[in-house]
Residue frames as qw, qx, qy, qz and C-alpha x, y, z in Angstrom:
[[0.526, 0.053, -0.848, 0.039, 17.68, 6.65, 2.20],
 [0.335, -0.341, -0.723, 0.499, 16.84, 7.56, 5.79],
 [0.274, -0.584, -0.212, -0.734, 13.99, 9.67, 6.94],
 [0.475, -0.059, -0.588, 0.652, 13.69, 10.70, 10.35],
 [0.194, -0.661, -0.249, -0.680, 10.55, 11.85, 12.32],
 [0.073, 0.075, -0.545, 0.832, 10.19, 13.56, 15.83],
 [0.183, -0.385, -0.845, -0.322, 6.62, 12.50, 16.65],
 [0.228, -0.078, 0.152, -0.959, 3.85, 14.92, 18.02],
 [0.312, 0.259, 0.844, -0.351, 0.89, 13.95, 19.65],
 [0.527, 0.630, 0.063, -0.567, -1.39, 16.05, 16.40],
 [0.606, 0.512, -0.481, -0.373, 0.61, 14.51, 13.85],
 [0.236, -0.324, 0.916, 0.007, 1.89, 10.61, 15.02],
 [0.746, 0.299, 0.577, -0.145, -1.29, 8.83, 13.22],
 [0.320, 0.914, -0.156, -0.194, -0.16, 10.83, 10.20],
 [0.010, 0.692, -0.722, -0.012, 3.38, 10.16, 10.30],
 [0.443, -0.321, 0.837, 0.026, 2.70, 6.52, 10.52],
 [0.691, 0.379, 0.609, -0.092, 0.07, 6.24, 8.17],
 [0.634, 0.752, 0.161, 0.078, -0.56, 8.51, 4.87],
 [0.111, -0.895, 0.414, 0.123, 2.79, 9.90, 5.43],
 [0.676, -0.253, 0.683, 0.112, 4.65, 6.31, 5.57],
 [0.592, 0.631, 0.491, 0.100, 2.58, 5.70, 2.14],
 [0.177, 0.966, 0.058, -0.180, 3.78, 8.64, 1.00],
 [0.363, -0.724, 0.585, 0.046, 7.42, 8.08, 1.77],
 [0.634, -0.122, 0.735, 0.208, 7.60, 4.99, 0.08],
 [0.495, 0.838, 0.183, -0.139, 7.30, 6.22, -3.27],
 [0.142, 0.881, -0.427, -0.145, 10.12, 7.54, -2.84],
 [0.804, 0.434, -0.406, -0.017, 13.03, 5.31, -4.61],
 [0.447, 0.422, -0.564, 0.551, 15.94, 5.38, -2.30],
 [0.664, -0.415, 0.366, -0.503, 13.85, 5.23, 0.91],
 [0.617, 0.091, -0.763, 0.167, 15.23, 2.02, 2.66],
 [0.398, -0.227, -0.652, 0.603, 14.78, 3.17, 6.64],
 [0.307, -0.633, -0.229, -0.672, 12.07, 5.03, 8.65],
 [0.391, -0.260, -0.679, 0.564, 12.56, 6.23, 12.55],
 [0.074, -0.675, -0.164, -0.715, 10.15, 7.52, 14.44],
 [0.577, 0.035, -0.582, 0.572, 10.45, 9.08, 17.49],
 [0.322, -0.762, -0.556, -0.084, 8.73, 10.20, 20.73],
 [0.106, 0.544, -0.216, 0.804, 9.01, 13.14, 22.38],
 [0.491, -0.610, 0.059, -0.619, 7.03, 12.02, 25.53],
 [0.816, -0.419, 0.384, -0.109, 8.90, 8.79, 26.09],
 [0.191, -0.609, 0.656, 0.403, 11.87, 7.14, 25.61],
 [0.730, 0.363, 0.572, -0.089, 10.81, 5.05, 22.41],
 [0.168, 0.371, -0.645, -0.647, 12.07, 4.79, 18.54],
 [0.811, 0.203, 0.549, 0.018, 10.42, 2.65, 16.24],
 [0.406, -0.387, 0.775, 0.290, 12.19, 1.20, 13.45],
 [0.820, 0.415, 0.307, -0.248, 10.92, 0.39, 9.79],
 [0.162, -0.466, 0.734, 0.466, 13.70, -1.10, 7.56],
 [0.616, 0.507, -0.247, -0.550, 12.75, -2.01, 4.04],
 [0.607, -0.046, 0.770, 0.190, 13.15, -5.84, 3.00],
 [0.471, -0.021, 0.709, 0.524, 11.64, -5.71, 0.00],
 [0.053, -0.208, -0.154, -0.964, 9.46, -3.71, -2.37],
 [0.489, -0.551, -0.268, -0.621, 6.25, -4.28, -0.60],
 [0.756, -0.519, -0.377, 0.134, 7.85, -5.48, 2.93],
 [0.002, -0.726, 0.327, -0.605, 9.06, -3.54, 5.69],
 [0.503, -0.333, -0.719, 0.345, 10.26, -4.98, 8.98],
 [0.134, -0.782, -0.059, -0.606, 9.76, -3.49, 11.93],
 [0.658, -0.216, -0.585, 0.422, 11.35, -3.22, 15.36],
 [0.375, -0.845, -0.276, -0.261, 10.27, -1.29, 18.60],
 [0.497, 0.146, -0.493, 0.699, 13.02, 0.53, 21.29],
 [0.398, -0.701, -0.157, -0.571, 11.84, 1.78, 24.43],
 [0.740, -0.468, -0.135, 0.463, 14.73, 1.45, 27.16],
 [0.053, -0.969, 0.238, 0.046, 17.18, 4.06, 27.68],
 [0.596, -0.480, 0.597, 0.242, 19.71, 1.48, 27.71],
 [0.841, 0.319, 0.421, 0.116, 18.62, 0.00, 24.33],
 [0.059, 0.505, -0.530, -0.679, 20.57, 0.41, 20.65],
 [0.810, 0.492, 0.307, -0.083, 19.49, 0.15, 17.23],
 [0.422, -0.273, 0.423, 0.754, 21.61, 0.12, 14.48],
 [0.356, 0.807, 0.127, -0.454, 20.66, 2.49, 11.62],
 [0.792, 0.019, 0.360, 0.493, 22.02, 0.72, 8.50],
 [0.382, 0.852, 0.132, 0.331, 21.51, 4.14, 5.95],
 [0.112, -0.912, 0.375, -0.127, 24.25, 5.86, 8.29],
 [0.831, -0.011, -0.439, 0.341, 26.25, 2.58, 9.29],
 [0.089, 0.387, -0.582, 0.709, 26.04, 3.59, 12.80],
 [0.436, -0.259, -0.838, 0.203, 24.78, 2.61, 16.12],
 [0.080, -0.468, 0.024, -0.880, 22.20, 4.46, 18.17],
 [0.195, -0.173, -0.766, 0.587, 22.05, 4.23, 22.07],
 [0.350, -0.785, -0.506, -0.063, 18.17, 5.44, 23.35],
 [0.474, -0.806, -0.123, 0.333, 20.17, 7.45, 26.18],
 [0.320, -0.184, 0.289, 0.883, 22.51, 9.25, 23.98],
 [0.086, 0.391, 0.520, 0.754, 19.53, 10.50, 21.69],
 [0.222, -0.819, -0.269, -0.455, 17.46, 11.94, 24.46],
 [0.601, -0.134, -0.217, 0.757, 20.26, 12.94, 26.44],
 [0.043, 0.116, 0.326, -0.937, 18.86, 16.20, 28.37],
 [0.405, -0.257, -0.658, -0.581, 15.37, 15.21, 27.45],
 [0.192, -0.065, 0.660, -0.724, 13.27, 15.78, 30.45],
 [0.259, -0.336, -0.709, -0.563, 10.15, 13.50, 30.08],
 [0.497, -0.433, -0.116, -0.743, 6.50, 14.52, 31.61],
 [0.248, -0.132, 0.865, -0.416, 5.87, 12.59, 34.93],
 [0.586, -0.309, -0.521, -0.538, 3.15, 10.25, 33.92],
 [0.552, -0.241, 0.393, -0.695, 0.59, 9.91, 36.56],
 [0.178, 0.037, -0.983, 0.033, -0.40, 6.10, 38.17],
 [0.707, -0.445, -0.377, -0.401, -3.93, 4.97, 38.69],
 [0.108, -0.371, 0.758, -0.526, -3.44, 4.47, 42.99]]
């Protein structure tokens, strides 16, 4: 029901595209998170119907989603809890 990826900068066009396609074949897929590894960020694809998928973006530490295939609730700052991200450099 729930598939769960950990996104890489080589494979994140992948993972959203032919992969997604790929994934939805499958019968019992209903929920698709993917997730960054260089910032705090989830996205969200939750099945409505067979050819619609919503979608919803996190990207606070503070935020929650709720993750219906587990009936449970998932805080940003509890999943990358010790997660040191990269300083990102500002144009001055």
């Amino acid at each position: 029901m729930l598939i769960v990826e950990i996104l890489s900068p080589t494979t994140e066009a992948f993972d959203r595209g032919d992969k997604f396609t790929h994934y939805k074949s499958i019968p019992s897929f209903r929920e698709y998170l993917l997730i960054a590894q260089h910032r705090p960020h989830v996205g969200q694809y939750i099945k409505q119907s067979e050819a619609v998928w919503s979608y919803q973006e996190f990207n606070d530490l503070s935020a929650a989603l709720s993750v219906s295939a587990l009936d449970c609730r998932l805080v940003l700052e509890e999943l990358f809890q010790d997660v040191v991200f990269p300083a990102i450099s500002r144009p001055q």
